[in-house]
C-alpha positions in Angstrom: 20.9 169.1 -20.6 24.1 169.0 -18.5 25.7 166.3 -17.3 24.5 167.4 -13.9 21.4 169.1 -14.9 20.1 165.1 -15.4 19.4 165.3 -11.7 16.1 167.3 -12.4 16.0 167.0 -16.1 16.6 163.2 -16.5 14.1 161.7 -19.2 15.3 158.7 -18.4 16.3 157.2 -14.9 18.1 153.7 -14.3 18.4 151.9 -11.0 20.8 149.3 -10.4 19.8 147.2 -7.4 16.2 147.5 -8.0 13.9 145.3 -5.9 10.5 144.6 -5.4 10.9 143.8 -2.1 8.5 145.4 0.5 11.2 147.7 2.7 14.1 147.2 0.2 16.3 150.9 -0.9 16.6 149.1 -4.2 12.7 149.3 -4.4 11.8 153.4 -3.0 12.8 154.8 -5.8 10.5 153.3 -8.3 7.7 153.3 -5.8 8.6 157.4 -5.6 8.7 157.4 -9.4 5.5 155.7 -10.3 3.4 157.0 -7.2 4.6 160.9 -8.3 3.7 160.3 -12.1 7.2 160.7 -13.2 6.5 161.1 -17.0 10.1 159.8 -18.0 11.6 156.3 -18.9 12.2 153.6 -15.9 14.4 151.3 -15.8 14.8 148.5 -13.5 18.2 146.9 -13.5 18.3 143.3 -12.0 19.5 140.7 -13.5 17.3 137.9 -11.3 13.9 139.7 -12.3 12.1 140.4 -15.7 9.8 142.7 -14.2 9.7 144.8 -11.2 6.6 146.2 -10.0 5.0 146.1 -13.5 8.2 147.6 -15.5 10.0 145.7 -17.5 13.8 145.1 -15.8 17.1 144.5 -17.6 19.7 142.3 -16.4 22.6 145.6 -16.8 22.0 149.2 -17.9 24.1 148.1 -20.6 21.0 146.2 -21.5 18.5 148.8 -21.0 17.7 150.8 -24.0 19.1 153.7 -24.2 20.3 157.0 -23.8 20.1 156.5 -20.1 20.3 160.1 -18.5 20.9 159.4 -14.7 22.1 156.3 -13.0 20.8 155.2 -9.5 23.6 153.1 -8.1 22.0 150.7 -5.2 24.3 148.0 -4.5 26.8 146.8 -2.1 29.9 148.3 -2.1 32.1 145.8 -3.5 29.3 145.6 -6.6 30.2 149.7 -7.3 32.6 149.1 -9.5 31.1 147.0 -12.2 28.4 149.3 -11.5 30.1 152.0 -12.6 32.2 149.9 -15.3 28.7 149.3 -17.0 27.0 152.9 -17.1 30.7 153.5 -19.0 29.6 151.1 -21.3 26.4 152.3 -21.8 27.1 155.9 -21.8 25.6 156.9 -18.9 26.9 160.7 -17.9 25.5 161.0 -14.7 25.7 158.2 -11.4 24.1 158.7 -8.2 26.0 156.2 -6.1 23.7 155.9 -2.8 25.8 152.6 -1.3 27.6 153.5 1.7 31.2 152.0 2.6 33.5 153.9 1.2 35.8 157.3 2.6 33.8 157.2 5.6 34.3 154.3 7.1 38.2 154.7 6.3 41.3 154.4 4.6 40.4 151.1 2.7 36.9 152.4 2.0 38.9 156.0 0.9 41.3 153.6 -1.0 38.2 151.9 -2.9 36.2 155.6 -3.5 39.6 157.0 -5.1 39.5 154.2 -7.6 36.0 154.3 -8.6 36.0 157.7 -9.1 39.0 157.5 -10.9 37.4 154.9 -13.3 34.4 156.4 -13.6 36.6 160.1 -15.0 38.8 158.0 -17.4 35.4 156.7 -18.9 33.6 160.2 -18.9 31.2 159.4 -16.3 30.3 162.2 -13.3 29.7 160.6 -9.6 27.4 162.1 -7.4 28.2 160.2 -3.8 28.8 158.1 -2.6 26.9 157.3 0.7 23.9 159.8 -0.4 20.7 159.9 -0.1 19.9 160.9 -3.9 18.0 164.0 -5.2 14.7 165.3 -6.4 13.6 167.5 -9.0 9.9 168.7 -8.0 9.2 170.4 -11.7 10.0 167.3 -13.9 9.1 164.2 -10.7 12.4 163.3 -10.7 12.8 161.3 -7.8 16.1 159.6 -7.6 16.1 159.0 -4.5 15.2 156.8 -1.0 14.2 159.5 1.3 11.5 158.2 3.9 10.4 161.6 3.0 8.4 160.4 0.0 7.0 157.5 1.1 4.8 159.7 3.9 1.3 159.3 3.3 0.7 163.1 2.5 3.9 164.9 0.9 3.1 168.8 -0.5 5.0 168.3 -3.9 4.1 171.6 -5.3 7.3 172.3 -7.7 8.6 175.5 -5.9 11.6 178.0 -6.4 14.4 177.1 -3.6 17.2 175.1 -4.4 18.7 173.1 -1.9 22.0 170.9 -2.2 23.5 169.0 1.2 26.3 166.8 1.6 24.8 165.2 4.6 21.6 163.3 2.5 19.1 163.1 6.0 20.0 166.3 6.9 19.4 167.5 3.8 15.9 165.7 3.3 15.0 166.6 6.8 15.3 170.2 6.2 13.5 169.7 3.4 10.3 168.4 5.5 10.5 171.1 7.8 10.7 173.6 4.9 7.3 172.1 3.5 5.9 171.8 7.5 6.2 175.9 7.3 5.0 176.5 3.9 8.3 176.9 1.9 8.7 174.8 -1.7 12.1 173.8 -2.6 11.9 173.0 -6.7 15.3 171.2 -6.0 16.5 168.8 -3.2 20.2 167.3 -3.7 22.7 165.2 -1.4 25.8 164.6 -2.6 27.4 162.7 0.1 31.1 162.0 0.2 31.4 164.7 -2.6 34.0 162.3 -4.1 33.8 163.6 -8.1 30.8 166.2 -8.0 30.5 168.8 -5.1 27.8 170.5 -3.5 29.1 173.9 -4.7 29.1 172.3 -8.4 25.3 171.0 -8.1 24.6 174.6 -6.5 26.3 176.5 -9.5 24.2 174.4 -12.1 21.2 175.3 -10.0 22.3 178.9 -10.4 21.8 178.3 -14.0 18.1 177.5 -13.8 15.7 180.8 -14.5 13.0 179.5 -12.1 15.9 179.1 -9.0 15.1 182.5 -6.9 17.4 180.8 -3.7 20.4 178.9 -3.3 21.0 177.1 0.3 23.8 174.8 0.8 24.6 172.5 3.6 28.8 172.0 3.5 30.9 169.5 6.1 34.5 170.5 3.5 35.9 173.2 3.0 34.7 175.1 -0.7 36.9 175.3 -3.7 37.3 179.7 -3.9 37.0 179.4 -7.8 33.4 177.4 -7.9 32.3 180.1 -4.8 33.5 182.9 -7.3 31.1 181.7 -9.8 28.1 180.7 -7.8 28.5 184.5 -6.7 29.1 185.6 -9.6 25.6 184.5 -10.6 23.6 186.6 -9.4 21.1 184.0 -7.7 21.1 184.6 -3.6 22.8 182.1 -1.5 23.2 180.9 1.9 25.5 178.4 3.6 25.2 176.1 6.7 28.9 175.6 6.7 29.7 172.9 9.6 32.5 172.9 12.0 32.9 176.3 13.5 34.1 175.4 16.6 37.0 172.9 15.6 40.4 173.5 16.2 41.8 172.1 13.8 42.3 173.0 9.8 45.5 175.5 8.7 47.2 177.5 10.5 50.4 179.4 10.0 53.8 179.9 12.6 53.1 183.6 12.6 51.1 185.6 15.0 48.6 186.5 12.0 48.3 182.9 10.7 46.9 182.1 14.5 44.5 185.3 14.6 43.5 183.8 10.8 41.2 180.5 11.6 40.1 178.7 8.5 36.1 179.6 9.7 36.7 183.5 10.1 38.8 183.5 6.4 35.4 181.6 5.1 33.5 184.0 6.9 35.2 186.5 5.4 35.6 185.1 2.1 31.7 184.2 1.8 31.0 188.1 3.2 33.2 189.7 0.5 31.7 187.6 -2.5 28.0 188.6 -1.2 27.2 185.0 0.5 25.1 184.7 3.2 26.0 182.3 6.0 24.1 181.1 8.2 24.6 179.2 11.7 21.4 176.6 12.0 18.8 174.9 9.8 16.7 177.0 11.2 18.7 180.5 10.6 18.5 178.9 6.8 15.0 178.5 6.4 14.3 181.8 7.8 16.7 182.8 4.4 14.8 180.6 2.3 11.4 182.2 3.2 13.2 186.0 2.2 14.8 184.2 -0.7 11.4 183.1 -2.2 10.8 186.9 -3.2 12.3 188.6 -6.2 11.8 192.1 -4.3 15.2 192.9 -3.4 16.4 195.9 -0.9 18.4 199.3 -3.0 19.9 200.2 0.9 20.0 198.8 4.1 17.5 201.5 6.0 14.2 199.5 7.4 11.5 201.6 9.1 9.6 199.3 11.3 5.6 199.9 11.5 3.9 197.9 14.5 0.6 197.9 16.5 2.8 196.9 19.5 5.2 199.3 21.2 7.2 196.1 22.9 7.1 195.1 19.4 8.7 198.2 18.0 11.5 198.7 20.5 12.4 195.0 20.2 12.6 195.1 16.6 15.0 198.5 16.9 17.6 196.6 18.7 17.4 194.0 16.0 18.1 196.7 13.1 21.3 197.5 15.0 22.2 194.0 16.2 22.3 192.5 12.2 24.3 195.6 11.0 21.0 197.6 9.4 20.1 201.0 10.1 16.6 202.4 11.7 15.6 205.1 8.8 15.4 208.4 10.5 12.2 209.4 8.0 11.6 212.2 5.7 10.1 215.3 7.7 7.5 215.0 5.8 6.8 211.6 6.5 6.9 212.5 9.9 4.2 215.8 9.1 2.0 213.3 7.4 2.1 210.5 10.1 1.0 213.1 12.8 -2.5 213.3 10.8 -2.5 209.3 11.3 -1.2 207.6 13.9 -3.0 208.2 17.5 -1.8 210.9 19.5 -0.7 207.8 22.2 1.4 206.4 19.1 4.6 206.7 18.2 5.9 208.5 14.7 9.5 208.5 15.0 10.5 205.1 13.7 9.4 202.7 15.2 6.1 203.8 14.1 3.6 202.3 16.7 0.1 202.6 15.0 -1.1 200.8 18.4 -4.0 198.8 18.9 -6.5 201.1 17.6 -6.1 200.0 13.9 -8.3 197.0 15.2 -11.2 199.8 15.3 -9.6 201.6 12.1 -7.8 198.9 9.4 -6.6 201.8 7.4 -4.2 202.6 9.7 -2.2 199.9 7.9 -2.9 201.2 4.7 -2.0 204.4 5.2 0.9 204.6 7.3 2.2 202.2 4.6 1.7 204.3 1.9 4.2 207.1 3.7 6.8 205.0 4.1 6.4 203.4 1.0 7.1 206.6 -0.3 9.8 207.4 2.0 13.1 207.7 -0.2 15.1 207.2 3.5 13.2 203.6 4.0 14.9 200.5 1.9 13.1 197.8 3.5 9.4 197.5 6.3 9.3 195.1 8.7 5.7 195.0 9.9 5.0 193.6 13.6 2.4 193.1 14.8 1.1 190.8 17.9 -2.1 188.5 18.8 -4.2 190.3 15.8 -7.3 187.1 14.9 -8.9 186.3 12.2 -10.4 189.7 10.2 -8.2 191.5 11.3 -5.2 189.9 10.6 -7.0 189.4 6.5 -7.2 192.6 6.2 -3.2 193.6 7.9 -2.8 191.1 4.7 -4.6 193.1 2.2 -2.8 196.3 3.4 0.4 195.0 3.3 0.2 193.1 -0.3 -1.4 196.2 -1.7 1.8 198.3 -0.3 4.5 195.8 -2.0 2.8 196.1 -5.3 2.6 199.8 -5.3 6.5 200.7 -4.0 8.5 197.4 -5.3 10.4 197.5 -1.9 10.7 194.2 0.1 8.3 194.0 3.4 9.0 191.5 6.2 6.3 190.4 8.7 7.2 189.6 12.3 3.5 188.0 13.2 4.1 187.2 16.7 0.5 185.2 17.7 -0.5 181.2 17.5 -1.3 179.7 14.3 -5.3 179.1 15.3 -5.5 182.7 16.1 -5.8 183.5 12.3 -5.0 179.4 10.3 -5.3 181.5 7.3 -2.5 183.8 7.8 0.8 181.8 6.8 -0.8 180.5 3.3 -2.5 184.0 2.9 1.0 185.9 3.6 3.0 183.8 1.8 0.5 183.9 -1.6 1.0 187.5 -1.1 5.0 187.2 -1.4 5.0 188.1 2.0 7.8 186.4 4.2 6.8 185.6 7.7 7.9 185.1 11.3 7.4 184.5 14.5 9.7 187.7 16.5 10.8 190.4 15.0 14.6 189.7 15.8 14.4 186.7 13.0 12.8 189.2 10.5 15.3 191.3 10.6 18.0 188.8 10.7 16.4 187.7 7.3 16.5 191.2 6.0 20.0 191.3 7.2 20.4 188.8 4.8 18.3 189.7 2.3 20.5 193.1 2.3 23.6 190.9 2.2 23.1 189.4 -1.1 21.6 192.0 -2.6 24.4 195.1 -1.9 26.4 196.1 -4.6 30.0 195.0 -4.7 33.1 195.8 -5.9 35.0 193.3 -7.8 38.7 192.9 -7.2 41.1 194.2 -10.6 42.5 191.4 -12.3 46.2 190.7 -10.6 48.9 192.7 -12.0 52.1 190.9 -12.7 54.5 191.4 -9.7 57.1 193.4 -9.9 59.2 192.4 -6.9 60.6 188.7 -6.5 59.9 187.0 -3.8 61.9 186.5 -0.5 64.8 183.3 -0.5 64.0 181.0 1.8 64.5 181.9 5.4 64.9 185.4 4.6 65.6 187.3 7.6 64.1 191.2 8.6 66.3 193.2 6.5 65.4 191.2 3.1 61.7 191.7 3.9 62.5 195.0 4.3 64.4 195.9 1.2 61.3 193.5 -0.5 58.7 195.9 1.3 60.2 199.3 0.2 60.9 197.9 -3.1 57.5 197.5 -3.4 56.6 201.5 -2.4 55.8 200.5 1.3 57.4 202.3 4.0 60.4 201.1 6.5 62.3 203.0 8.7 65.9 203.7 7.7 68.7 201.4 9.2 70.9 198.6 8.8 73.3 195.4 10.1 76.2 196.6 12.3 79.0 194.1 11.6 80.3 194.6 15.3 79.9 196.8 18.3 81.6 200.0 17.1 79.6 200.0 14.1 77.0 200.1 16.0 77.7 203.1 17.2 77.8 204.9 13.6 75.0 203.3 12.7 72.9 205.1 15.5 74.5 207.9 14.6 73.6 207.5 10.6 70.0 207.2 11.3 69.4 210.5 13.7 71.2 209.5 17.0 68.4 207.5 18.7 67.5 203.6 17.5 66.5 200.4 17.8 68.3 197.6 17.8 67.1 194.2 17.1 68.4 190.5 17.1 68.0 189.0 14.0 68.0 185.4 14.9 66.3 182.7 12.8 63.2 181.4 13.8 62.4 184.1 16.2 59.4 185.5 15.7 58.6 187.3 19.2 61.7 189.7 19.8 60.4 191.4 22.6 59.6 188.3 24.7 62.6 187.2 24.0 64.9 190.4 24.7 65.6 190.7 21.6 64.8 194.5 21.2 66.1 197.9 22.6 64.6 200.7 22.1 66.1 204.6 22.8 69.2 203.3 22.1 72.2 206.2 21.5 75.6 205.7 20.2 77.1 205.8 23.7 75.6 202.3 24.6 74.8 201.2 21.6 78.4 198.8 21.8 76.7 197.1 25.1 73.2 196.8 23.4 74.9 195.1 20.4 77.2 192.6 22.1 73.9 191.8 24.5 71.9 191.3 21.1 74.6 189.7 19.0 74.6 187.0 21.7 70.9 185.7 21.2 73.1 184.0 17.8 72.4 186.0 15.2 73.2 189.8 13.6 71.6 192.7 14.8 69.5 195.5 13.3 70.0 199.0 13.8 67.1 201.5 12.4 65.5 204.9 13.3 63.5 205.3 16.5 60.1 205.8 14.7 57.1 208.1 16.7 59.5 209.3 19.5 56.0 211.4 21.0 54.1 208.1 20.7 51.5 209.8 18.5 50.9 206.6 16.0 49.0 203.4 16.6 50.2 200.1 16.1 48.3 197.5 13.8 49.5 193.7 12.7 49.2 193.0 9.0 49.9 189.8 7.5 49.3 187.6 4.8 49.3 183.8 5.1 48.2 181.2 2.8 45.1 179.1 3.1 43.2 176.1 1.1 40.4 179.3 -0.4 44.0 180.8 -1.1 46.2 184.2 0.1 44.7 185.9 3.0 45.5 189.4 4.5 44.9 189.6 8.0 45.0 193.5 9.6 44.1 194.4 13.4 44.9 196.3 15.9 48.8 195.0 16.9 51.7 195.4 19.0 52.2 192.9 21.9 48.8 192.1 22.6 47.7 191.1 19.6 46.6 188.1 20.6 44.5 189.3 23.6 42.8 192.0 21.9 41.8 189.6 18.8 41.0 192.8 17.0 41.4 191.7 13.2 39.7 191.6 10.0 40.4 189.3 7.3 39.9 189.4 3.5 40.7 187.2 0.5 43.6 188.3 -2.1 43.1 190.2 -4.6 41.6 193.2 -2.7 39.0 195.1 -4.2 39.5 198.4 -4.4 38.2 200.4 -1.3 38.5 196.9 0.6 41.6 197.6 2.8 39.5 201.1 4.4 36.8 198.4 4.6 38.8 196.4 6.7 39.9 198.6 9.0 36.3 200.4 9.7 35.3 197.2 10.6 37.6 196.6 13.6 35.6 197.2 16.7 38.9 199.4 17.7 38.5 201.5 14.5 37.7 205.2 16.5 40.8 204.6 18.2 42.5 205.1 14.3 40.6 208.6 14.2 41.7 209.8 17.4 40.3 208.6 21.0 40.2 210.1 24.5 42.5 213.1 23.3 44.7 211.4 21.1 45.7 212.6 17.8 43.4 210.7 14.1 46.1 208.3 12.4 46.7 208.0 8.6 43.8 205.7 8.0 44.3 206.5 3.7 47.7 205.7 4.7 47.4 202.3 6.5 44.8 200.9 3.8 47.0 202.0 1.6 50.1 199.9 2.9 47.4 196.7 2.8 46.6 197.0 -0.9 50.5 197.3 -1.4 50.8 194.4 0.2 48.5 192.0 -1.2 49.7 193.0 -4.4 53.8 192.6 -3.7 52.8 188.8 -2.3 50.8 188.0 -5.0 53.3 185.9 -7.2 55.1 184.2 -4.0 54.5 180.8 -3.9 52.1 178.9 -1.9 52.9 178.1 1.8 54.4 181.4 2.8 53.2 183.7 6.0 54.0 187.0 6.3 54.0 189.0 9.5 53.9 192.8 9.6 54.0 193.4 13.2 53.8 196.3 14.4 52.8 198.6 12.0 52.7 202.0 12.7 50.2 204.3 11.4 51.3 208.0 12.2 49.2 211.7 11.7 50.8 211.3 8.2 51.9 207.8 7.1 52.1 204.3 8.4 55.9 202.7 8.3 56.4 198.7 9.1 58.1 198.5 12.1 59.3 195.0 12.0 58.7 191.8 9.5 59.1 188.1 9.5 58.4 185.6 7.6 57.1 181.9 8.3 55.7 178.8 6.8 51.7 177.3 6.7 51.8 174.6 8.6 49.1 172.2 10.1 48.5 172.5 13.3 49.2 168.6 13.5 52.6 169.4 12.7 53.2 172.3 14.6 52.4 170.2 17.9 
């Protein structure tokens, strides 16, 4: 047993503050663990009462015999820390601290957390809190906890396979009721409140751990540690994430036009979509996960054919396939040939494939069309709708489905869309079947979307390489980026500083006759706006265009006149630096970047294929392969130019943010037009 495995393993539970008195928190939890049959040792820590509701009580855990697993703390706030002082002296491991006042009610109450937990470290013992509800582990009737939830009249505590770990303790527990209101069983239920020593992703990665755990759901309010969402990944074990605060302004941002496309929710969006981690957007989105989650059948593809006794059904379902990024099977010909001899001729074959109504009269119209798509090697995943089917009928759409996921192994969703007292049986006979369930096709196949997500194969980023190009001074200017850039095998045009106006004029010349000329001022990041560029310059008036420039305050840049026929498209690349660490940013670019909001996002270290990834992702990606005439860019090219980035950045130091913009991607190539560099700054401080 782990330290934090005690939560569901404890064989022995302590609670400090316990009461007998009727209402008290410092008596639910030995009411929970004496009315569930928890099989392990109690013990009651007060030191005004012998005996608490039959069990003998101690006046400190240090009294209690030991080992003492798991440690309920249910005190005041100013009583924590002898609390926590004694289960160091006892040995305790593991400390639920449910008292309330401490980093959310402020700086004094952050002030006093900081030191407990800094206590409780030095003397080996793990926190789990403060201000949480506590946790319970269905398998072993571990209830450390004072959930209302327990102390209902009629609970379902049938030990099921779904973890679920919440920072917020009654949001957690109420999800947890509604989860066992729709038939779902969570094995595991654990807040973790202020997530002062232990984390939410921590208790979820133990979970991961546990062979029984078929689902991992999270509820988070701060933002993850990368390296414990690397290993929960890494397990294996499907997860989902209710990740609070989408919509807040706040969080890191960097003085770059990339850092301001970046948002810390779309880098944890992307972050949790490249490690294979569902997210989800409600509690209910989540349990519709958790039901898909409860199955071991997982998806090889993301093609779903779609059989339905309702045509409305079928169609709506369709746009759902392409809404959640799935694909409508096209079907085998001969699937097709041997559908004909089934379905009605006032059916549909082509997927959707509308059996219709008449398998009320005929129930093996189920079983049979099921068996050809079953053995269709172009279907991945079925979603079955079907609408207002009672009582036999719906039994024996049941039968025919539960006898199809035995005999092909591939998962099949029901969209059941039809009151609960048309056929009471269904949910418990569906779900005994391994059958997940809903209400409207559009949230099956959002659950298959998900059910897809975490089950795709992935590619795993290399291990970083040492870098072999230093990183930029402080402050460095245009042409430092640029010599860092080509050092580092990426493209730039040719050019350099004129020292005064007639050396402008030979620098125009040195570089084909036609250039740009730039202000290289410090702290500008938007030339243009500023008239800080010329473009088409030649060596005639290339002495006016410099003294006009040199006068912004700074040098100026002369370089080749890049894509003269204006056959290239610009993108913005950039990398800034985040709390879940480096983060390459790539879009469609130029000057409006920022009203297009065309960009993708990815953590550092790319995997390999990852930078073509990104840019087929951008909803502007067909103009990259030629639009309305135009000519196909370099796409090899440009993902090229991102993985050489993210692997020349890779030793700089936090803090940094790197703009790119524009890049140009040519018919063959893509050369960085212009670069800058800034600083990751809060946006507190950038007000």
């Amino acid at each position: 047993m782990s330290d934090i495995s005690a939560l569901w393993e404890a064989e022995s539970i302590a609670v400090i503050g316990a009461s007998e008195r009727p209402g008290a928190l410092g008596r639910k939890p030995l009411d929970y663990l004496l009315r569930y049959g928890y099989k392990g040792r109690i013990l009651p820590v007060n030191p005004r009462s012998p005996e608490i509701l039959g069990v003998p009580a101690y006046p400190s855990v240090k009294d209690a015999p030991g080992p003492v697993d798991l440690a309920l703390i249910m005190v005041s706030a100013e009583r924590v820390a002898g609390a926590v002082d004694d289960c160091v002296a006892a040995g305790v491991k593991l400390a639920v601290i449910a008292s309330s006042g401490f980093a959310e009610t402020g700086e004094e109450g952050a002030r006093l957390q900081d030191e407990i937990v800094a206590k409780a470290r030095a003397g080996g013992l793990r926190i789990i809190g403060p201000n949480c509800i506590g946790a319970v582990g269905y398998e072993n009737r571990v209830l450390a906890t004072f959930s209302p939830l327990f102390g209902a009249e009629s609970v379902p505590f049938e030990p099921g396979t779904l973890a679920f770990v919440s920072q917020s303790g009654a949001l957690g527990f109420g999800a947890a009721s509604l989860a066992l209101e729709r038939g779902l069983r969570p094995g595991w239920v654990v807040s973790t409140g202020n997530d002062a020593d232990v984390t939410a992703l921590e208790v979820l990665r133990e979970l991961a751990a546990v062979p029984e755990v078929t689902g991992l759901l999270g509820y988070l309010e701060d933002t993850p540690d990368i390296g414990t969402l690397r290993e929960l990944a890494g397990s294996g074990k499907p997860v989902a994430l209710l990740k609070s605060g989408r919509t807040e302004a706040g969080g890191r941002a960097a003085a770059s036009h990339t850092g301001a496309l970046a948002t810390d929710d779309r880098v944890l969006d992307a972050a949790l979509r490249g490690l294979g981690i569902v997210r989800v957007d409600d509690i209910d989105e989540l349990l519709d996960v958790a039901r898909v989650f409860e199955s071991d059948r997982r998806p090889t593809g993301n093609r779903v054919a779609v059989v339905t006794t309702s045509g409305g059904s079928g169609i709506l379902a369709a746009d759902a396939v392409e809404a959640h990024g799935l694909e409508l099977s096209a079907l085998e010909p001969r699937s097709k040939e041997a559908l004909a001899e089934i379905v009605p001729a006032f059916g549909a074959i082509d997927n959707p494939v509308d059996i219709t109504a008449t398998v009320l009269s005929d129930p093996s119209l189920f079983d049979r069309s099921l068996d050809v798509l079953i053995a269709d090697d172009t279907v991945d995943i079925i979603v079955a709708a079907f609408c207002v089917m009672a009582g036999p009928d719906v039994e024996k759409a049941v039968n025919a489905l539960s006898r199809a996921a035995e005999k092909g192994g591939k998962p099949i969703l029901v969209a059941r869309t039809g009151a609960d007292f048309l056929a009471p049986d269904a949910p418990r006979d569906l779900r005994e079947a391994g059958l997940p369930e809903y209400p409207t096709p559009a949230r099956a196949l959002r659950a298959a979307a998900a059910l897809w997500e975490v089950s795709r194969p992935r590619t795993l980023p290399d291990a970083p390489r040492p870098g072999t190009v230093a990183g930029p001074e402080a402050g460095a200017g245009e042409p430092e980026l640029k010599r860092l850039l080509a050092a580092a095998g990426i493209t730039v045009p040719k050019g350099r500083i004129a020292e005064d106006a007639e050396d402008a004029a030979r620098a125009v010349a040195e570089v084909g006759g036609t250039a740009v000329l730039k202000a290289v001022v410090p702290g500008l990041l938007h030339k243009t706006e500023a008239g800080g560029v010329e473009i088409g310059v030649t060596a005639d008036t290339a002495p006016e265009v410099h003294a006009r420039l040199a006068a912004l305050g700074g040098e100026v840049l002369v370089e080749e006149l890049i894509d003269q026929d204006g056959e290239g498209v610009e993108l913005i690349v950039g990398v800034h630096t985040t709390d879940l660490g480096p983060v390459l940013t790539a879009g469609l670019g130029g000057i409006f970047t920022e009203v297009l909001d065309d960009v993708g996002h990815r953590l550092l270290p790319l995997a390999p294929g990852e930078g073509a990834a990104l840019l087929s992702g951008l909803r502007g990606a067909r103009v990259l392969g030629g639009a309305r005439g135009r000519a196909a860019v370099d796409v090899e090219a440009a993902a090229d130019l991102l993985h050489k980035v993210g692997e020349l950045v890779q030793d700089w130091p936090a803090g940094f943010a790197l703009d790119l913009n524009p890049v140009r991607v040519l018919p063959r190539g893509a050369v960085v037009l212009d670069a800058a560099l800034g600083h990751t700054v809060s946006e507190e401080a950038g007000r």
